[in-house]
C-alpha positions as CSV (number, residue, x, y, z in Angstrom):
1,X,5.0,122.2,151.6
2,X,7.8,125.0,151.8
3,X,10.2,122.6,153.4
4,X,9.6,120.1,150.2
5,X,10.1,122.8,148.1
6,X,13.3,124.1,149.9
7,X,14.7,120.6,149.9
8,X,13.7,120.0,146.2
9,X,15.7,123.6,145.3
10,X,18.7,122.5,147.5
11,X,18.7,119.3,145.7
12,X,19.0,120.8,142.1
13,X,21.6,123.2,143.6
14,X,24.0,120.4,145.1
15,X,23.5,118.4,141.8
16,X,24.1,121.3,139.3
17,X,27.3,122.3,141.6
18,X,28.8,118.4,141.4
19,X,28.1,118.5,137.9
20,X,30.1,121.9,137.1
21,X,32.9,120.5,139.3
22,X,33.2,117.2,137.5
23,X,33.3,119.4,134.3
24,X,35.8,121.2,135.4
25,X,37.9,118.5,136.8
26,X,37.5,116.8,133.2
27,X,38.5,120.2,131.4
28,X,41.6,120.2,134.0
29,X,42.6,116.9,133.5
30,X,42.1,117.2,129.4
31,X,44.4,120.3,129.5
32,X,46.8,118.2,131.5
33,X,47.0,115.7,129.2
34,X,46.9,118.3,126.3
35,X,50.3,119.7,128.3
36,X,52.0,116.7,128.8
37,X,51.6,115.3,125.3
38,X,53.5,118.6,124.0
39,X,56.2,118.5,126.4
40,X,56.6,114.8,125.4
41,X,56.9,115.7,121.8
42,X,59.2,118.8,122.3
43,X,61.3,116.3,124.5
44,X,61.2,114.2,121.2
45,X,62.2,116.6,119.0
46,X,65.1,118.2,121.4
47,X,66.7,114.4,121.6
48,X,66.2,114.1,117.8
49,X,68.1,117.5,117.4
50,X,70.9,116.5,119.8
51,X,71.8,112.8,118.0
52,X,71.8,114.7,114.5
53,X,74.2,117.1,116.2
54,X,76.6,114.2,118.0
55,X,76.4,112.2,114.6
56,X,77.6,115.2,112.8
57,X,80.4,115.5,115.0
58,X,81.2,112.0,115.7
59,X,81.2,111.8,111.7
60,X,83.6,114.5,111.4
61,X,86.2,113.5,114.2
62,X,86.3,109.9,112.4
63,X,85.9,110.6,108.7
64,X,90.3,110.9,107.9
65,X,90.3,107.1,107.5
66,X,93.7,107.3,105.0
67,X,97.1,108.2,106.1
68,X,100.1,109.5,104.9
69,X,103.2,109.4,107.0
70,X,107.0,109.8,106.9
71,X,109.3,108.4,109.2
72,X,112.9,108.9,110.1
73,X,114.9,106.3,112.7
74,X,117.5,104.1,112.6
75,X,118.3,100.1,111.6
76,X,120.1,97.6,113.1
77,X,121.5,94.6,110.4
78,X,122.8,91.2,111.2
79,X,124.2,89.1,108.6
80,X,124.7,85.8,109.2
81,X,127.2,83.7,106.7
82,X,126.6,80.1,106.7
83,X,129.6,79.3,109.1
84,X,127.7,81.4,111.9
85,X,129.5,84.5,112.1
86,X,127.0,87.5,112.4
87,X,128.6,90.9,110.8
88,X,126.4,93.9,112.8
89,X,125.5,97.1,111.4
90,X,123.9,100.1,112.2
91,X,122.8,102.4,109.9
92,X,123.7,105.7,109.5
93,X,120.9,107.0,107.7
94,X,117.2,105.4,107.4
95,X,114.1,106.5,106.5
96,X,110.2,105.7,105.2
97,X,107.1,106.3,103.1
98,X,103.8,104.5,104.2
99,X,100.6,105.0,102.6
100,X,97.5,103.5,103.8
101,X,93.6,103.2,105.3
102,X,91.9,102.1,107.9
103,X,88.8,100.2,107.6
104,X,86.6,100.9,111.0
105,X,84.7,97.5,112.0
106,X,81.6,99.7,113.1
107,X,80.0,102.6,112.2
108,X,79.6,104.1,115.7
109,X,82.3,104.0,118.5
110,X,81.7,102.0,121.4
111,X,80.6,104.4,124.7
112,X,81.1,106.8,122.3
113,X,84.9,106.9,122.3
114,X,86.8,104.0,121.1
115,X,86.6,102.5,117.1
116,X,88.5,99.2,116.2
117,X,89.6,99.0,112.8
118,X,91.6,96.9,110.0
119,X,94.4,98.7,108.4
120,X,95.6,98.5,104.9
121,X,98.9,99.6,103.9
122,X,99.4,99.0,100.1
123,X,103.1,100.6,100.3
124,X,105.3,100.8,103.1
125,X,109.0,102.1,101.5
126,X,112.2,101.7,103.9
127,X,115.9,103.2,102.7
128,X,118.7,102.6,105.5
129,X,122.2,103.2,104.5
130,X,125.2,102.0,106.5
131,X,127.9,102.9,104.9
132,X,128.7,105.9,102.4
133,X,130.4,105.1,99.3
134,X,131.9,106.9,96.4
135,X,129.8,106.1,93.8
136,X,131.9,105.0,90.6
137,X,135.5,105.5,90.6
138,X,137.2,106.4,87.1
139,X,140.7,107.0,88.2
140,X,141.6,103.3,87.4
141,X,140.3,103.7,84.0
142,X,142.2,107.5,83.7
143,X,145.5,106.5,84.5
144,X,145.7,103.4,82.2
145,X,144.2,105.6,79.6
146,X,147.2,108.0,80.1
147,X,149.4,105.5,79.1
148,X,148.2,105.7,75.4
149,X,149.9,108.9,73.9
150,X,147.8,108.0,70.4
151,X,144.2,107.2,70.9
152,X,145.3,104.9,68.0
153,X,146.6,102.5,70.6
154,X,143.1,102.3,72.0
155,X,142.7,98.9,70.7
156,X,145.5,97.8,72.1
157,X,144.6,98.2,75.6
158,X,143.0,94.9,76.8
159,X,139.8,95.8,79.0
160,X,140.5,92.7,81.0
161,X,143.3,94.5,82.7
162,X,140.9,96.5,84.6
163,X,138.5,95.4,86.7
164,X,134.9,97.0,86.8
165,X,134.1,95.9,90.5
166,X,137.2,97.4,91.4
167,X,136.0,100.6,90.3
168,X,132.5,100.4,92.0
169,X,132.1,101.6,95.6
170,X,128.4,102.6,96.5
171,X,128.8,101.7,100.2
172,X,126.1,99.3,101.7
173,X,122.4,100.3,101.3
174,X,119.4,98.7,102.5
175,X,115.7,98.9,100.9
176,X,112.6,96.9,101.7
177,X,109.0,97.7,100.1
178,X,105.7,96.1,101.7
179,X,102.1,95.9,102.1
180,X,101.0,95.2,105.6
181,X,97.9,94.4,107.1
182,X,96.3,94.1,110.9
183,X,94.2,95.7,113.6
184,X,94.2,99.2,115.3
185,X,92.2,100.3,117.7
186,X,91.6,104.1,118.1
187,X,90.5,106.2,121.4
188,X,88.9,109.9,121.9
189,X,89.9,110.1,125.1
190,X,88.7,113.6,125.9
191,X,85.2,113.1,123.9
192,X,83.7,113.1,127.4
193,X,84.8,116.7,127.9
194,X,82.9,118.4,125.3
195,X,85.3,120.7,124.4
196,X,85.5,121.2,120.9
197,X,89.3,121.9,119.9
198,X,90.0,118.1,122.4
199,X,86.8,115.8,120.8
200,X,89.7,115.3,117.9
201,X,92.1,114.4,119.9
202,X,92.9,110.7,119.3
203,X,95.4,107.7,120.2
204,X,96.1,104.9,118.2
205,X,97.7,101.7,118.6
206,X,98.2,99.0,116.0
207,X,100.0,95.5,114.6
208,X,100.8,95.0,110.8
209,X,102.3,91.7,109.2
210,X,104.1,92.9,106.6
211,X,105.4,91.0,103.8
212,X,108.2,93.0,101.7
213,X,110.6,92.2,99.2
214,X,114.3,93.5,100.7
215,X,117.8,94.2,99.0
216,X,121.1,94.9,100.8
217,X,123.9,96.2,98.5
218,X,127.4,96.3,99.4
219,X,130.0,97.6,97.3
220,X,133.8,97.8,98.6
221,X,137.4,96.4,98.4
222,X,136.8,95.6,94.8
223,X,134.0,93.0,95.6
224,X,129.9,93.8,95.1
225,X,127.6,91.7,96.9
226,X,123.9,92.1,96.2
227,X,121.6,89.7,98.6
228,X,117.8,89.9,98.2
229,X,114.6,88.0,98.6
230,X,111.4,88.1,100.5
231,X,111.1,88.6,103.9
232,X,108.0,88.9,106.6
233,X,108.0,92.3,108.8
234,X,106.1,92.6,111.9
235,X,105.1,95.8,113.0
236,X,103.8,97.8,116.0
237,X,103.1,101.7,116.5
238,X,101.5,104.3,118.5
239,X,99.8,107.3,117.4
240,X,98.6,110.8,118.8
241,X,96.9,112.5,116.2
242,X,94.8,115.9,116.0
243,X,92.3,116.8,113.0
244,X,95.0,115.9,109.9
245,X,97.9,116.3,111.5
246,X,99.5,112.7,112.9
247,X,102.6,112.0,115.0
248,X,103.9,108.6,116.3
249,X,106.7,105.6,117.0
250,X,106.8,102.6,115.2
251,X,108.9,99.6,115.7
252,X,109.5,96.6,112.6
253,X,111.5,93.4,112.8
254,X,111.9,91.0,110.3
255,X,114.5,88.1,109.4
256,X,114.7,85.5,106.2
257,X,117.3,84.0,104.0
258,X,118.3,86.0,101.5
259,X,119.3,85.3,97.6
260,X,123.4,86.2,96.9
261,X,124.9,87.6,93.9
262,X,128.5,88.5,94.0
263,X,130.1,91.0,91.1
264,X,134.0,90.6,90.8
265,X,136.2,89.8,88.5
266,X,133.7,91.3,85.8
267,X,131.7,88.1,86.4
268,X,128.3,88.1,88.3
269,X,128.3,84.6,90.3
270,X,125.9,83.6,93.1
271,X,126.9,83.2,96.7
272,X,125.4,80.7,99.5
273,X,122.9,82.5,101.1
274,X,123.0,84.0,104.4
275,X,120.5,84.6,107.1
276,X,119.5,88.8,107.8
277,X,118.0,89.9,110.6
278,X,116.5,93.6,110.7
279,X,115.2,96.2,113.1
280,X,114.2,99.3,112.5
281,X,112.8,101.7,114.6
282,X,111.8,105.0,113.4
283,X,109.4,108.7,115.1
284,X,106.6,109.4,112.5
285,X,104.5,112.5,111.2
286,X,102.5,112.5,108.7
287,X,98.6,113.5,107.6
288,X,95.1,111.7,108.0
289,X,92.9,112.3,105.4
């Protein structure tokens, strides 16, 4: 009877202590999961917190999407005259204005460093001049005035004895203004880094066709030619830039026929039209904004 009763009270004992131990292992493993879920969220929330943080700064490294830049080179004319001879000329001044924008083809860069992009420039102004003139020369005009002791005898002097053109030397000027139009693609290269003052570090490359109206005037030995028309630039350019401030090279060539007015002899006639062929290579800086 005491051994039943001993074996009965061992019985209760090893069930109540399995029972406590499966408790506890449920209240362990319900703490675990308690634990886990938590970390899983705060691992949630610190990722949330880090993309709102490389957004912010990938949004300010790429926001200056206009530009601004002034360039100063030099340009190599050929005029061509419809027997074939060329007449080269390089310029002795030449400079340019371009404003445009850049139109990025996705809102995120790819691996987090490179953008490709559309670029718009609505005015692209080029001035080269090749040969410094006098501007318009009065002493013709002077000394046959001096031979009329009585302004009386003013309308006896017959304007046809002097000749305007001969009187007109402005040198030889060149000036183009287009819009142009192509792809660009743009790198961080030292996004990788995570230094601050380098994530705005970029380099640019791009290709523009650029369709411009051009005008070479040339004034001298009493003739003035003026030869115009339209003409299609290509153009290619590298870039380093840093925040606003932008530096860079860019290279344009273009060639077309072009319209011929002649002045002389007080008469403005037109000429046959001659083939010009222009490069221009020029150092930018300017400002992204």
């Amino acid at each position: 009877m005491k051994k039943s009763v001993l074996l009965l009270l061992a019985l209760v004992f090893v069930s109540g202590a399995k029972a406590q131990e499966e408790n506890e292992t449920q209240t362990v493993g319900a703490a675990q999961e308690t634990v886990d879920s938590l970390a899983a969220v705060v691992n949630a929330l610190t990722a949330q917190v880090a993309q709102a943080e490389e957004d912010r700064t990938s949004e300010k490294i790429w926001k200056r999407k206009k530009y601004f830049y002034l360039g100063i080179g030099g340009t190599s004319l050929e005029m061509e005259t419809p027997e074939g001879l060329i007449a080269p000329y390089k310029s002795q001044a030449s400079f340019g204005l371009t404003f445009g924008k850049t139109f990025y083809l996705h809102k995120k860069p790819l691996a987090g460093l490179v953008k490709f992009g559309l670029d718009w420039t609505w005015m692209d102004l080029s001035y080269a001049r090749y040969k410094k003139g006098s501007g318009f020369d009065m002493n013709g005009l002077l000394g046959n005035l001096g031979d009329y002791e009585d302004w009386d005898d003013w309308d006896d002097w017959d304007d046809e004895d002097e000749d305007l053109s001969d009187r007109l030397n402005v040198g030889m000027h060149q000036l183009e203004y287009g819009m142009g139009i192509g792809p660009s693609v743009t790198v961080t290269p030292f996004r990788p880094l995570g230094i601050d003052a380098l994530n705005y570090v970029k380099v640019s490359a791009f290709f523009h066709w650029q369709p411009s109206y051009s005008a070479v005037i040339n004034s001298e030995d009493g003739e003035t030619n003026l030869n115009h028309g339209y003409c299609n630039f290509f153009k290619f350019g590298l870039g380093l830039s840093w925040k606003v401030l932008t530096i860079g090279y860019e290279h344009r060539w273009g060639s077309a026929k072009y319209n011929s007015q002649i002045f002389d002899d007080n008469e403005l006639n037109s000429g046959d039209k001659m083939n010009h062929k222009t490069t221009n290579n020029r150092f930018v800086i300017g400002f992204r904004f």
